[in-house]
C-alpha positions in Angstrom: -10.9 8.3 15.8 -13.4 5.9 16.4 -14.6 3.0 13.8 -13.9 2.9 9.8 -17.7 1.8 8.3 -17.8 -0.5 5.7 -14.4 -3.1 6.5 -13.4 -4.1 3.9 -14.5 -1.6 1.5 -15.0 -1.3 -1.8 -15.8 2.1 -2.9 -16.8 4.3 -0.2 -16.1 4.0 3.2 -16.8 6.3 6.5 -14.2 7.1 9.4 -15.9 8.8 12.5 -13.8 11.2 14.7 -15.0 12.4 18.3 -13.4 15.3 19.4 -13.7 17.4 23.2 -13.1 20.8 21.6 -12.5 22.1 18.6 -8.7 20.9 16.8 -6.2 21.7 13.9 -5.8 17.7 12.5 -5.3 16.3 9.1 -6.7 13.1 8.1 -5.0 10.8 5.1 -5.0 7.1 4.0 -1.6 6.1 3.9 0.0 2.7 2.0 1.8 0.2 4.4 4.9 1.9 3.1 3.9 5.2 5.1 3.3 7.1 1.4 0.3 9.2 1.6 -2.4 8.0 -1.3 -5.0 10.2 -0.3 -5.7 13.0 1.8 -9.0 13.3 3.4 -8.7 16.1 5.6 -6.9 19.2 6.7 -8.4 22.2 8.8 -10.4 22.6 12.0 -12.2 19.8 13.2 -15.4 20.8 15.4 -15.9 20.0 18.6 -17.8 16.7 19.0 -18.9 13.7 16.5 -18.0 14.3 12.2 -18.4 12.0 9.8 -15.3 12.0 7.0 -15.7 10.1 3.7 -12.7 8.1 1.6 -13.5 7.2 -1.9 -11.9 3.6 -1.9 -13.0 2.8 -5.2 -10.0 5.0 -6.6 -7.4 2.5 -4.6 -6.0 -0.5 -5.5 -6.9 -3.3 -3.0 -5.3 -3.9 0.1 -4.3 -2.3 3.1 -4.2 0.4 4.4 -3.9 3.1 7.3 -6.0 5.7 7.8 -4.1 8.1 9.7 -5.3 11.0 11.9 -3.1 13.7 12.9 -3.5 16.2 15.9 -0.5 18.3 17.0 2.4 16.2 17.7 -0.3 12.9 18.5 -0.6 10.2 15.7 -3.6 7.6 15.6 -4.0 5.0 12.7 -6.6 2.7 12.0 -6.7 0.0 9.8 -8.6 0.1 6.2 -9.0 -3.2 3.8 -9.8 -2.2 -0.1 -11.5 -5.2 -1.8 
């Protein structure tokens, strides 16, 4: 997972993901409590660059995690909500 564009958003915001080949992963914005508020994404990502969009203007603001899953491997990043 590579950068979240705009930081601190306010009602759309982009995550990029980079992949080598072709994965299963499943992409959500979770609340500092580890509750999933939204889920983004859940199939097949291709292999190389995509672009995955979370409507922020539907959360209250603060912080959050966005949370990429592959397999058994966890990455987060963090997301600000204005």
């Amino acid at each position: 997972m590579e950068d979240i564009f705009p930081n601190p958003s306010e009602l759309i915001a982009c995550v990029s993901i980079n992949t080598e080949n072709s994965v299963d992963a499943r992409i959500a914005v979770v609340d500092m409590l580890g509750r999933e508020v939204q889920l983004i994404y859940n199939g097949t990502l291709p292999y190389g660059n995509s672009k995955h969009f979370i409507s922020t203007e539907i959360l209250p603001a603060g912080s959050y995690l966005v949370e990429l899953r592959v397999g058994e491997k966890r990455m987060t990043k963090k997301l600000v909500v204005k």
